[in-house]
MARBA-3410 file (N, C-alpha, C, O; in Angstrom, 1 decimal):
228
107.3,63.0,72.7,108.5,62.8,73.4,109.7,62.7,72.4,110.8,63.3,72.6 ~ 109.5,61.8,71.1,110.7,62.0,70.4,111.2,63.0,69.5,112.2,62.9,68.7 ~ 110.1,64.4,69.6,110.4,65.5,68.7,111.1,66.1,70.1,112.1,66.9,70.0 ~ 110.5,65.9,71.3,111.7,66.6,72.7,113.3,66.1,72.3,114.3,66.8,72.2 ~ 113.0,64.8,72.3,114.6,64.5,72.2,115.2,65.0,71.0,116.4,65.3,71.1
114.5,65.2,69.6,115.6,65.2,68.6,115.7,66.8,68.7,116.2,67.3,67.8 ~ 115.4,67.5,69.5,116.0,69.0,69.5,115.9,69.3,70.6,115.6,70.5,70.8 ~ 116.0,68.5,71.7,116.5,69.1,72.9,117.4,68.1,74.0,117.0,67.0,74.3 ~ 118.5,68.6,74.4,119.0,68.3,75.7,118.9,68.3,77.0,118.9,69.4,77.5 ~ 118.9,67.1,77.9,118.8,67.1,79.4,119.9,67.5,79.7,120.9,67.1,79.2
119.8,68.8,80.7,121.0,69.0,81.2,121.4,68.1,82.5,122.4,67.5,82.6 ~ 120.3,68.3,83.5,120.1,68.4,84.8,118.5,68.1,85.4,117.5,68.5,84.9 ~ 118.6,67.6,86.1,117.3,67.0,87.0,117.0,65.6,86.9,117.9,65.0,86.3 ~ 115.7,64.7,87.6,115.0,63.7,87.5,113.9,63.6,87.4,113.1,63.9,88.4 ~ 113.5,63.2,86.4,111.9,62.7,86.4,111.7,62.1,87.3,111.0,62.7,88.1
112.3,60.7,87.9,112.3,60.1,89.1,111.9,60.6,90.3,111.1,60.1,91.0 ~ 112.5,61.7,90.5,112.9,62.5,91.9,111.6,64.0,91.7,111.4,64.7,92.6 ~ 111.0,64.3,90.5,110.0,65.2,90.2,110.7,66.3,90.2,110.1,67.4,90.3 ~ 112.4,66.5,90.0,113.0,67.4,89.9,112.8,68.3,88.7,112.4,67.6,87.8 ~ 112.9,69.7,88.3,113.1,70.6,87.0,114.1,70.0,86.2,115.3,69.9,86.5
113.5,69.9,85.2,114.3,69.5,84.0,115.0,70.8,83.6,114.8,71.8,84.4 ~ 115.7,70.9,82.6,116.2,72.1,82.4,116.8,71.6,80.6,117.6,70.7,80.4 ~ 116.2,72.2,79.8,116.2,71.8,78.8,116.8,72.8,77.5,116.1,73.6,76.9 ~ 118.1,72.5,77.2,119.0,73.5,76.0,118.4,73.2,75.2,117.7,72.2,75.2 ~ 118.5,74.0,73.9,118.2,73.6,72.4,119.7,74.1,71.7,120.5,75.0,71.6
119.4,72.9,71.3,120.6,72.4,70.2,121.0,73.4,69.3,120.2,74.3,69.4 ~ 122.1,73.6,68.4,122.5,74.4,67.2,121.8,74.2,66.1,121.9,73.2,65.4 ~ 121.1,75.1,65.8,120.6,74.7,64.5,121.7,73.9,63.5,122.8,73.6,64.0 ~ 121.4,73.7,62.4,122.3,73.0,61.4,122.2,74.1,60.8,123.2,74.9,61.0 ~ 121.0,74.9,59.9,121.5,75.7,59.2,122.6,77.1,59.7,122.8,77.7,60.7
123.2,77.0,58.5,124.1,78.4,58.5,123.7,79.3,58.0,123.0,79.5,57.0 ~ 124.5,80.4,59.5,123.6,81.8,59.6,125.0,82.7,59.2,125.7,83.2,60.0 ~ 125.0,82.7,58.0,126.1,83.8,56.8,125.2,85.3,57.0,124.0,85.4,56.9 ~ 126.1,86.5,57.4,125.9,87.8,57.0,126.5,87.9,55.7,127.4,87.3,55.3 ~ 125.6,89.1,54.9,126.5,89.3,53.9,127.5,89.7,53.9,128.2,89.5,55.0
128.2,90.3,52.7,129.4,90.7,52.7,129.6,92.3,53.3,128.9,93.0,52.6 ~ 130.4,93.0,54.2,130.8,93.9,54.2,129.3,94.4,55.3,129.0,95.6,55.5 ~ 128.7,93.5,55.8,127.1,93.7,56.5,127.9,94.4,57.9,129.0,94.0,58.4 ~ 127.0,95.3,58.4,127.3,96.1,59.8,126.0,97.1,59.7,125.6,97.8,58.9 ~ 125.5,96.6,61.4,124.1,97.9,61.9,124.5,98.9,61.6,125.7,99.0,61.8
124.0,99.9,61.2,124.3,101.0,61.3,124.0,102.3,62.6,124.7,103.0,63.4 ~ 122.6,102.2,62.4,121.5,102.1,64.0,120.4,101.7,64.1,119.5,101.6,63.2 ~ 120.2,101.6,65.1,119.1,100.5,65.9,118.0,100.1,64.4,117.6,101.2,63.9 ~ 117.4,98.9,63.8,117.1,98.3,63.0,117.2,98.8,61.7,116.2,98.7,61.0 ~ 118.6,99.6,60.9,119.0,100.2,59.9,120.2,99.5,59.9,121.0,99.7,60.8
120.8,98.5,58.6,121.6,98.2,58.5,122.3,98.3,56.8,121.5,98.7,55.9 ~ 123.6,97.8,56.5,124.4,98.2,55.3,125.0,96.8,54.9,125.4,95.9,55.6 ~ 125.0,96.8,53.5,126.2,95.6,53.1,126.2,95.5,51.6,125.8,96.4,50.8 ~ 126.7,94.5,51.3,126.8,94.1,49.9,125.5,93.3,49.5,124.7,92.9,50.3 ~ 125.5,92.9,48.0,124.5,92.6,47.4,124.5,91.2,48.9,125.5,90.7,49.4
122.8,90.8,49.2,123.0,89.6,49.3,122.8,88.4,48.7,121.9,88.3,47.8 ~ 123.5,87.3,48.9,123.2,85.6,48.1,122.4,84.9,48.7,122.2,85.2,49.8 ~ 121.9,84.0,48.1,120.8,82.7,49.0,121.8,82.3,50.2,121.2,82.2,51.3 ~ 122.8,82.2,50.2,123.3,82.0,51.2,123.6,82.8,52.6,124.2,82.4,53.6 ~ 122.9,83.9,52.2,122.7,84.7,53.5,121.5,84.7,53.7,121.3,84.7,54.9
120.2,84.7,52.8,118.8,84.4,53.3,118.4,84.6,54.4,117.7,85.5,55.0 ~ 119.1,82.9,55.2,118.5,82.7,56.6,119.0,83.8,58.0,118.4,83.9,59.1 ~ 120.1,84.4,57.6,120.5,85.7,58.4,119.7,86.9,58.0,119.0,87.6,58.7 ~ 119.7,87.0,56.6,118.2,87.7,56.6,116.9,88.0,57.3,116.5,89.1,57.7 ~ 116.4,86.7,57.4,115.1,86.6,57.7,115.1,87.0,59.3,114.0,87.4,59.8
116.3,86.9,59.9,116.2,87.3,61.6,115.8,88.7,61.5,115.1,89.3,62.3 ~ 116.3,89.2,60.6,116.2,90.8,60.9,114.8,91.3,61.1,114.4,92.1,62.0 ~ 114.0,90.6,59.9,112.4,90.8,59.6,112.7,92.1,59.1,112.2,93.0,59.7 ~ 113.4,92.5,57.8,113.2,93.5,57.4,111.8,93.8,56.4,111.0,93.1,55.8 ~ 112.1,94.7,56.4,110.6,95.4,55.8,111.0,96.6,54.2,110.2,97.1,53.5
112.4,96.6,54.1,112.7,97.7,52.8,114.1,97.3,52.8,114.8,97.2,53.8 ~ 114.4,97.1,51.7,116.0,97.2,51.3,115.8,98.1,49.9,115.0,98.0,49.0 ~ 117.1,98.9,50.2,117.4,99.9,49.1,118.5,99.4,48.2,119.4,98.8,48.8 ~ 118.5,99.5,46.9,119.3,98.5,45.9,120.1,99.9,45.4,119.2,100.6,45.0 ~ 120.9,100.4,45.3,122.0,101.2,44.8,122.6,101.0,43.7,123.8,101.5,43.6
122.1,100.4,42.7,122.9,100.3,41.6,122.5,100.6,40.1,122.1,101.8,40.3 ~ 122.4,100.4,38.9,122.1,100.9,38.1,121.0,99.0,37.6,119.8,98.8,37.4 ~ 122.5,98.0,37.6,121.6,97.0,37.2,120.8,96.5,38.0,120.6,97.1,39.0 ~ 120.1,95.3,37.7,119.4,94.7,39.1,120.0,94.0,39.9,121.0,93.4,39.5 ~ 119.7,93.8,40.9,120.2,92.7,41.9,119.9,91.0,41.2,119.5,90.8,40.0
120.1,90.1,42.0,120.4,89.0,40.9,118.8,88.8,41.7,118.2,89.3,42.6 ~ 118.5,87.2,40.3,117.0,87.1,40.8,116.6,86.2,41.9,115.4,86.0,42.2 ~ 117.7,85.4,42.7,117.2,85.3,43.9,116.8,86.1,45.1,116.0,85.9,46.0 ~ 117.9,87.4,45.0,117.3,88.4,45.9,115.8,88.9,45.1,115.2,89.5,46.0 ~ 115.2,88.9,44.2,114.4,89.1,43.9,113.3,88.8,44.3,112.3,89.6,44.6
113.3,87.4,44.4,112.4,86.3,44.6,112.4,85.8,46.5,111.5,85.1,47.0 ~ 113.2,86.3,47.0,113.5,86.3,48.1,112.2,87.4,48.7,111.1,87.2,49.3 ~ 113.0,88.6,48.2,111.8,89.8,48.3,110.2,90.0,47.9,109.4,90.7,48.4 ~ 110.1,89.2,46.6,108.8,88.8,46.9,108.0,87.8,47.7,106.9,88.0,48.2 ~ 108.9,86.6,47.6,108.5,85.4,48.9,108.0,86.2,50.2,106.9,86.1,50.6
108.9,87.0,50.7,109.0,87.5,52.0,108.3,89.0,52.3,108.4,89.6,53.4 ~ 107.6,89.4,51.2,106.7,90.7,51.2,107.9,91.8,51.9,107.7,92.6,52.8 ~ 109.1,91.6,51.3,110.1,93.3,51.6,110.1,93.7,50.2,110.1,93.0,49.1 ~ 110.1,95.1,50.6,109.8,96.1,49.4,111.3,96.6,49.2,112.2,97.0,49.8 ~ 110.9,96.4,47.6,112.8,96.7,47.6,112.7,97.6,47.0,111.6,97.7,46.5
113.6,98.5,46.8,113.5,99.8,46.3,114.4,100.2,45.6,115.5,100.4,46.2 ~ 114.2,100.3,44.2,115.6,101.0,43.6,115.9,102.2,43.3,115.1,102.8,42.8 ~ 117.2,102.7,43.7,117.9,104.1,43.8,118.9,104.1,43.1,120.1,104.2,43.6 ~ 118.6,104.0,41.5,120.0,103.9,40.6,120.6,105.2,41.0,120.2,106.2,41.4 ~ 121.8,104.7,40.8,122.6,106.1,40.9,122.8,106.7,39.6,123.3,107.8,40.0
122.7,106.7,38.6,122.0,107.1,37.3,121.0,106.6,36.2,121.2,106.1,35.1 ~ 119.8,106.9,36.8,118.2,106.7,36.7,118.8,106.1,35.2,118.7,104.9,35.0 ~ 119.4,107.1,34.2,119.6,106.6,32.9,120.6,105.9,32.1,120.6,105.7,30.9 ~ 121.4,105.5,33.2,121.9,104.6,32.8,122.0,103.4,32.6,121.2,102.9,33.4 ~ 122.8,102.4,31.7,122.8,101.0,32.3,124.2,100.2,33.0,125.2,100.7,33.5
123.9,98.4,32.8,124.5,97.9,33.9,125.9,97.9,33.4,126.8,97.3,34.0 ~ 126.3,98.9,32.0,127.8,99.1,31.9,128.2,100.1,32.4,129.3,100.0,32.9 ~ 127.5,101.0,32.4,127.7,102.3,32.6,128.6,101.9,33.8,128.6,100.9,34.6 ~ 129.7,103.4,33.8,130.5,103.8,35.1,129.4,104.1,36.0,129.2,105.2,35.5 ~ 128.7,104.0,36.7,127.9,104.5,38.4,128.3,106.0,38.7,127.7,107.0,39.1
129.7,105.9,38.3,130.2,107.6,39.2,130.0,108.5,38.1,129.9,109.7,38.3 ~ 130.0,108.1,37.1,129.8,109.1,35.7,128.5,110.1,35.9,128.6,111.3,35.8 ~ 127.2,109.2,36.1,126.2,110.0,36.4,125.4,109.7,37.9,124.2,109.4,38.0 ~ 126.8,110.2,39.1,126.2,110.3,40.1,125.2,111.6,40.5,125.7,112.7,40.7 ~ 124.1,111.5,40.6,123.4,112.3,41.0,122.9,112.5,42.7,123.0,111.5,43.3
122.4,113.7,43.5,121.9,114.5,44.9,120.5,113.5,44.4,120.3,112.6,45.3 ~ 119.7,113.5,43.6,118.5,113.1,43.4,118.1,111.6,44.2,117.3,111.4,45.1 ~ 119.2,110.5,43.3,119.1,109.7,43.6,119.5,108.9,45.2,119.0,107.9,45.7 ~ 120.5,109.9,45.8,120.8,110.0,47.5,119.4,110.5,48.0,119.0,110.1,49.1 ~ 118.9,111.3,47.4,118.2,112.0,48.6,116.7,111.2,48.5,115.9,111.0,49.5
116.6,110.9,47.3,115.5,109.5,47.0,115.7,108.2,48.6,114.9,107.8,49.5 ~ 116.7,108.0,48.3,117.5,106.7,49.6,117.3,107.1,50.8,116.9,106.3,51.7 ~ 117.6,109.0,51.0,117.9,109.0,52.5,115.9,109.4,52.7,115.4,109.0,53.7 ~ 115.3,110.0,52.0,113.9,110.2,52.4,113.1,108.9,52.9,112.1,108.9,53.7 ~ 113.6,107.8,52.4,113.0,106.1,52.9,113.7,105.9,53.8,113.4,105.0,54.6
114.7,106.5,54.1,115.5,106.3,55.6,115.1,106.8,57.0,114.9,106.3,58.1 ~ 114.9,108.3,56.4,114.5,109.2,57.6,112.7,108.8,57.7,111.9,109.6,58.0 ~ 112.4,107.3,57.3,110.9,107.3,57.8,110.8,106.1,58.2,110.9,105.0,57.5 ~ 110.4,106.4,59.7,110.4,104.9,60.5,109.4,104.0,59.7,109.8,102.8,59.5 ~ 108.2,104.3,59.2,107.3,102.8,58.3,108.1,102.0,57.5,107.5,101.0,57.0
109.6,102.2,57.1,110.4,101.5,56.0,111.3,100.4,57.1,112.0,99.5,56.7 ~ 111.2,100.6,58.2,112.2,99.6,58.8,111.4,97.9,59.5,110.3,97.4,59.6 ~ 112.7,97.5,59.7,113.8,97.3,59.6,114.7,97.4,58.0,114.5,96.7,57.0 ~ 115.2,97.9,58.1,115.9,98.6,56.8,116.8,98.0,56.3,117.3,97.5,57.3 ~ 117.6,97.6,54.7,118.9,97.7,54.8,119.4,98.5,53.7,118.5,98.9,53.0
120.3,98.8,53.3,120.8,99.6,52.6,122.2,98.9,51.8,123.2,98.4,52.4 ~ 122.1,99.0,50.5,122.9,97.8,50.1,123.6,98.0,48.6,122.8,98.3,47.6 ~ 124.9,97.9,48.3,124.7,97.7,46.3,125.4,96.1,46.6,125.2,95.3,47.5 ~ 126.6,96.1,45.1,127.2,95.4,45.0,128.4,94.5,45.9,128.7,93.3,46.2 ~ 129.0,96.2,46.3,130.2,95.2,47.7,129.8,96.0,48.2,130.5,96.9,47.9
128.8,96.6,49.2,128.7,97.7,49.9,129.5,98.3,50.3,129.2,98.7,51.5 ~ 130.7,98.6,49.8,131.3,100.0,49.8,131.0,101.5,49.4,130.6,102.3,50.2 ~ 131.2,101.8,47.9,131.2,103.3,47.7,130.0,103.8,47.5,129.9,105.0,47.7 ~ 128.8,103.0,47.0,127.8,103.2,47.1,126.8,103.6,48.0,125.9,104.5,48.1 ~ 127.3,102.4,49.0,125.9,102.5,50.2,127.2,103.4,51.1,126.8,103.7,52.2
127.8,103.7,50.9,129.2,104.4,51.6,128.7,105.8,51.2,128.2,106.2,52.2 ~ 128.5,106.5,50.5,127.9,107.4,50.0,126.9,107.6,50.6,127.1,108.3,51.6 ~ 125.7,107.1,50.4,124.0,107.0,51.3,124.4,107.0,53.1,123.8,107.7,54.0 ~ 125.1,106.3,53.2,125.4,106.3,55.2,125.8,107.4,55.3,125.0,108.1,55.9 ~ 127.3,108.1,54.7,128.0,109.1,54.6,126.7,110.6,54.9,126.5,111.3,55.9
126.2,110.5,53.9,125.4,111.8,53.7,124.3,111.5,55.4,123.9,112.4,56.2 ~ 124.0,110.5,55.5,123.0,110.4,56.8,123.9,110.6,57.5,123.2,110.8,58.5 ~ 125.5,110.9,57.9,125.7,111.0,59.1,126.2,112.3,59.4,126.5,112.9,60.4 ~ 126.0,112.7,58.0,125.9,114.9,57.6,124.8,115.3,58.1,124.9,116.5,58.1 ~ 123.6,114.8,58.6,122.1,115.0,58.7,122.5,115.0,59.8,122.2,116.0,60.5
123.0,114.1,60.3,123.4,113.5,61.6,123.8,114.1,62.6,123.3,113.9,63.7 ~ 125.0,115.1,62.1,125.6,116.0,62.8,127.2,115.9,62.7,127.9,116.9,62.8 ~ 127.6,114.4,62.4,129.1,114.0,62.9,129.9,114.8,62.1,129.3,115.3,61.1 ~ 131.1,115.2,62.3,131.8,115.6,61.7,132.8,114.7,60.2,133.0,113.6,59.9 ~ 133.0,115.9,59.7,133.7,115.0,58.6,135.2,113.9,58.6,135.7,113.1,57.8
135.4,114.1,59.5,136.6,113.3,59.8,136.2,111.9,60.5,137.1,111.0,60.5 ~ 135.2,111.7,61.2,134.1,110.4,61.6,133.4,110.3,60.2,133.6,109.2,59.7 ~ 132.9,110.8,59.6,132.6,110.3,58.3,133.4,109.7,57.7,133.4,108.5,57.8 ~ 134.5,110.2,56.8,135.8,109.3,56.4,135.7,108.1,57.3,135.4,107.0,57.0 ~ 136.0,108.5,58.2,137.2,107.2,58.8,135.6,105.5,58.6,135.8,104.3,58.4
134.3,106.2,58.9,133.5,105.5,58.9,133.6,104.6,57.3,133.6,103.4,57.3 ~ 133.5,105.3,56.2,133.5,105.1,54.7,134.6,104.4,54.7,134.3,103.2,54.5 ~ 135.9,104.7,55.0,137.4,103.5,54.7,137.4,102.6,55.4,138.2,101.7,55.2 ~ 136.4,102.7,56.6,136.5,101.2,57.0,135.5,100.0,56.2,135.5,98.9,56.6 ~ 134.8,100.4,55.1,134.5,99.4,54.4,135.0,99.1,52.9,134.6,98.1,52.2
136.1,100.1,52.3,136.7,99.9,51.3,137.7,99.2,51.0,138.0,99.2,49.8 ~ 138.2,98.7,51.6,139.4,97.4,51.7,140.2,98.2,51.6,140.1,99.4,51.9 ~ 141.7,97.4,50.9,142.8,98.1,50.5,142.7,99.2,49.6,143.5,100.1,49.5 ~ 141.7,99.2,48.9,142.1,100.3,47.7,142.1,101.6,48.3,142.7,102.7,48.1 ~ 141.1,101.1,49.4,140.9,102.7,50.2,139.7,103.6,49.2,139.4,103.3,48.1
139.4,104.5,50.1,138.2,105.6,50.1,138.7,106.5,48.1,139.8,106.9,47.5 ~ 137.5,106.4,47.8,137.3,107.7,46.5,137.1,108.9,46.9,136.1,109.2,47.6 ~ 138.1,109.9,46.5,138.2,111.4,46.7,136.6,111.8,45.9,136.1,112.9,46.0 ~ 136.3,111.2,45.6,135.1,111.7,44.9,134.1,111.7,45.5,133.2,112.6,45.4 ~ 133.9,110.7,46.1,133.0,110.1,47.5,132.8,111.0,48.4,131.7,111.4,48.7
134.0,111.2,48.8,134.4,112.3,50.1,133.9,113.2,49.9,133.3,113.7,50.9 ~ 133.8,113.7,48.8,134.0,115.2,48.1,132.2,115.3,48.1,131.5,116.1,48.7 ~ 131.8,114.5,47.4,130.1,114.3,47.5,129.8,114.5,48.4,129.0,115.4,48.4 ~ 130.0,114.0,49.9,129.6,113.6,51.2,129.6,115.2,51.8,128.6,115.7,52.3 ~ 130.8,115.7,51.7,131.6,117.1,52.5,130.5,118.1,52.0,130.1,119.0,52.7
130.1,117.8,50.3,129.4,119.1,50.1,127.7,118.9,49.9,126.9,119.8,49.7 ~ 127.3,117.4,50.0,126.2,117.6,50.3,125.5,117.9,50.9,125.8,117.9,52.1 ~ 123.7,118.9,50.3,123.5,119.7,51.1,122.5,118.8,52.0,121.8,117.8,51.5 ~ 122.5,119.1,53.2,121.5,118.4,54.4,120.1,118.9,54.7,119.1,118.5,55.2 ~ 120.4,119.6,54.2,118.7,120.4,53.6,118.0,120.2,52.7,116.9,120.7,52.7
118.2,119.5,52.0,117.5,118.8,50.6,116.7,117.7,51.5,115.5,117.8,51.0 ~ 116.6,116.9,52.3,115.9,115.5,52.5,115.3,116.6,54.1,115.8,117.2,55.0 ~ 114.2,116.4,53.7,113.1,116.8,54.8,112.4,115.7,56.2,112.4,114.4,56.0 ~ 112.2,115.9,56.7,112.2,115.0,57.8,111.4,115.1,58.6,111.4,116.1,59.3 ~ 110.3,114.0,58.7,108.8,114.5,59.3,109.0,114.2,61.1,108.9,113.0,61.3
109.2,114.6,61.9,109.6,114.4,63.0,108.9,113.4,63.8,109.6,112.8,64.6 ~ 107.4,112.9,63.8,106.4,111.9,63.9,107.0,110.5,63.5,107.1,109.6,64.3 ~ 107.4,110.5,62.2,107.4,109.6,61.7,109.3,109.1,61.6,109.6,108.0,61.0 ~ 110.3,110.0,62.1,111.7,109.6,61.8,111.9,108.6,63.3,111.4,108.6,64.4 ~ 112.7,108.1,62.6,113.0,107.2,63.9,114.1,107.5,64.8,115.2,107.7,64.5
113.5,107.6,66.0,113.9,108.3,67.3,115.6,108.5,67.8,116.0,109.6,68.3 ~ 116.4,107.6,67.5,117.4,108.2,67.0,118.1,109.2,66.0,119.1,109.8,66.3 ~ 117.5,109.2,65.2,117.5,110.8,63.9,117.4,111.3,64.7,118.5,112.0,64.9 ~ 116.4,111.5,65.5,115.7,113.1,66.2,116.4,113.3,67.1,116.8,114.4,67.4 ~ 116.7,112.2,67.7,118.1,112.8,69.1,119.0,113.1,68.5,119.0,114.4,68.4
119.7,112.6,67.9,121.2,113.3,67.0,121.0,114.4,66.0,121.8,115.4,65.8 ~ 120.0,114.2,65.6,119.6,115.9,64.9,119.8,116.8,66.1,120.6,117.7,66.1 ~ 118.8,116.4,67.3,119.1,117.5,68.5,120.0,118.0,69.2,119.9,118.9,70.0 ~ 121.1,117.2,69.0,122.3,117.1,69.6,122.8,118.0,69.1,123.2,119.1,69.5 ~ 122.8,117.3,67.6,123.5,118.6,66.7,123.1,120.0,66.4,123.9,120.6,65.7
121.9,120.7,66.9,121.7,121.4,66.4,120.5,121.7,65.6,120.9,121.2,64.6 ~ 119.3,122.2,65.3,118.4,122.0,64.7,117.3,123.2,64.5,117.2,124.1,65.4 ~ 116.7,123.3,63.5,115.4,124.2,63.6,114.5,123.7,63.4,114.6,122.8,62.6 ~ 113.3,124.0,64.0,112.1,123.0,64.0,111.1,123.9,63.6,111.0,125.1,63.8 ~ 110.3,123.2,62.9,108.6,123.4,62.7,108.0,122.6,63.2,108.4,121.7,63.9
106.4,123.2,62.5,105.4,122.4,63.8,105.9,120.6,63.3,106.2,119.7,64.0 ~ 105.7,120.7,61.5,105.9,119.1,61.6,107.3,118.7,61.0,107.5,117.6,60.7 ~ 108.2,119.6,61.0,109.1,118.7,60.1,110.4,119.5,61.1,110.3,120.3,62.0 ~ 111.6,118.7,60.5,112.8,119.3,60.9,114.1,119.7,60.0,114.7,118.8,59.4 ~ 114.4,120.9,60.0,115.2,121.6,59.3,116.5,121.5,60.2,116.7,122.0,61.2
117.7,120.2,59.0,119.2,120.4,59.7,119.9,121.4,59.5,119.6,122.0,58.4 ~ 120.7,121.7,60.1,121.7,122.9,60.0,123.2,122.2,59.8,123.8,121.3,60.5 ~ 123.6,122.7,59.0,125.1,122.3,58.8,126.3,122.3,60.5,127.0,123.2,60.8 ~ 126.2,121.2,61.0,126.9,121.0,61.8,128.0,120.1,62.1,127.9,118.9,62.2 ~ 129.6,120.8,62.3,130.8,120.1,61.6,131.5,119.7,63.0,132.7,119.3,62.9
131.0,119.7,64.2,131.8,119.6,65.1,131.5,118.8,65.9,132.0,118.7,67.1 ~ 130.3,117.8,65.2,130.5,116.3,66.4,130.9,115.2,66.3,130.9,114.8,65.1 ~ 131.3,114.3,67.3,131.4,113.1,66.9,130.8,111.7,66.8,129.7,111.6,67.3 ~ 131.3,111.0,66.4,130.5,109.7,66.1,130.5,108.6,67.1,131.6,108.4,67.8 ~ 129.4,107.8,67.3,129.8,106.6,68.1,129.5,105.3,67.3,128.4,104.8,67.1
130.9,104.6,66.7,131.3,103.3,66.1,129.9,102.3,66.7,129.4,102.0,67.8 ~ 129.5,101.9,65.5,128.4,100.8,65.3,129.2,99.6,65.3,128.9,98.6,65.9 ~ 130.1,99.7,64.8,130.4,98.3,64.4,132.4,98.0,64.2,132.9,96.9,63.9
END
């Protein structure tokens, strides 16, 4: 009875009277911090900035199962140690395989290392997902971008999606410019195994099919519906 009381409240009823109790649970104490710049993207695929111990316990609601690291250096070692405690597979997708944690990122942005990202994306066994660098801006801004080329949306719901996570400085012409001419044909897509939203919005948009896979076609005339 006294673990009832220290986390729950009577609202209503009588023991006396053999009435239903009706019993709230309290607020947790701990704090449930998103990362920084964090937003679903769709249904158990999400985006943000590196995370800290301090988002952990918002973490763990998700029950993810793969986070993608976008950066050249490593993530710090409590997301590390986080991800091994918690058996998620983290996956790194430097954005220049050869470079290091000085290196410019945009110097040797490479298609390889996107299409590395979006091939663990387009396969439902990697989720609950997130997708992540440093401030999750231009990076994971990049990797969404190109998924929403696969997607169907047009490029003007692409932008506007990318600048809503760049703050003031606003969007990189270079970014843009990646996103517009990436090809959507490079990342193959087993139709079994993508998760069932891909496959509608691929269909929506347009598509060619085989027996197991699905071939996007460059489609510039749809629009987006806002996640977040």
């Amino acid at each position: 009875m006294a673990d009832c009381e220290d986390n729950r409240e009577v609202r209503s009823g009588s023991q006396s009277r053999g009435d239903d109790i009706i019993l709230v649970p309290r607020a947790r104490n701990d704090p449930i911090v998103p990362p920084l710049n964090f937003c679903p993207v769709e249904r158990f695929l999400y985006r943000s900035g590196q995370p800290s111990a301090v988002n952990f316990p918002f973490l763990l609601n998700l029950g993810l199962r793969t986070i993608i690291w976008l950066a050249n250096e490593e993530p710090q070692d409590a997301l590390l140690a986080f991800c091994d405690l918690h058996d998620i597979r983290l996956q790194f997708a430097a954005i220049n395989p050869d470079g290091g944690e000085d290196d410019n990122p945009w110097d040797g942005l490479t298609e390889h290392s996107i299409v590395s990202a979006l091939q663990t994306i387009v396969d439902q066994a990697n989720y609950p997902l997130l997708v992540c660098c440093g401030m999750g801006r231009h990076r994971t801004g990049t990797v969404i971008g190109c998924l929403r080329r696969i997607m169907g949306w047009n490029l003007a719901s692409v932008s506007e999606e990318y600048r809503r996570f760049t703050g003031s400085r606003g969007g990189r012409i270079l970014v843009e410019l990646l996103i517009e001419t990436f090809d959507t044909k490079s990342v193959t897509i087993d139709r079994e195994k993508a998760p069932a939203w891909l496959v509608s919005a691929i269909d929506g948009a347009g598509s060619i099919y085989t027996t197991e896979t699905i071939t996007t076609e460059d489609v510039g005339d749809h629009h987006s519906n806002d996640q977040c």
